[in-house]
Residue, then its C-alpha position, 0 to 999 in steps of 0.5 A: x500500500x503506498x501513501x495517499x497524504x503526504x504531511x509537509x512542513x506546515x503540519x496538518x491543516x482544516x483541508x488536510x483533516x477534510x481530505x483525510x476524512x474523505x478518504x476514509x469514508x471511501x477506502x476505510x484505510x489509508x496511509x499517511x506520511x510525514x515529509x523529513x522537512x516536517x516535525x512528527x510526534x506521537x501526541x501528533x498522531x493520536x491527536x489526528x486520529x482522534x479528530x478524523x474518528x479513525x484510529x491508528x493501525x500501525x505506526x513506523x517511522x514516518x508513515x501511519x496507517x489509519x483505518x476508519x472506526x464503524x462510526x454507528x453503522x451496523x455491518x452486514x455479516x458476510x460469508x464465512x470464511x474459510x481458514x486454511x490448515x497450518x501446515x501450509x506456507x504464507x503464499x498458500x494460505x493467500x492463494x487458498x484465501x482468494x480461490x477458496x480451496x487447497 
């Protein structure tokens, strides 16, 4: 996944914020990064996921990963997924997951 907002110099801004949250109500997860010319810290972080109603999947470096929070909605339950056996391999287990067999 590569970034879709990059946060320069000037910080996080109203029009930021704005587009962050568009981007959330359609991707539902999305991937932020801070430029070496601007200052990141974690209350940084935390606040901008608080003001955007998302919160934080994962953090390193200069990139975060914010995924969107329910928000109310009640999510319809879909088919029950299939887990595949332990023995197999990592790109088994993908393959297994998206052509639904052995």
């Amino acid at each position: 996944m590569k970034p879709t907002i990059w946060v320069g110099k000037n910080g996080y801004t109203d029009d930021l914020l704005a587009e962050i949250r568009r981007q959330l109500e359609t991707r539902k997860v999305i991937k932020i990064k801070w430029l070496q010319s601007s200052d990141m810290k974690t209350e940084e972080v935390q606040d901008l996921a608080s003001s955007v109603s998302a919160e934080v999947i994962a953090a390193r470096g200069r990139m975060v990963v914010l995924g969107a929070k329910n928000r109310g909605k009640v999510l319809e339950a879909g088919p029950a997924r299939r887990t595949p056996p332990k023995n197999l391999s990592a790109r088994d287990k993908i393959k297994s997951s998206f052509m639904g067999r052995k």
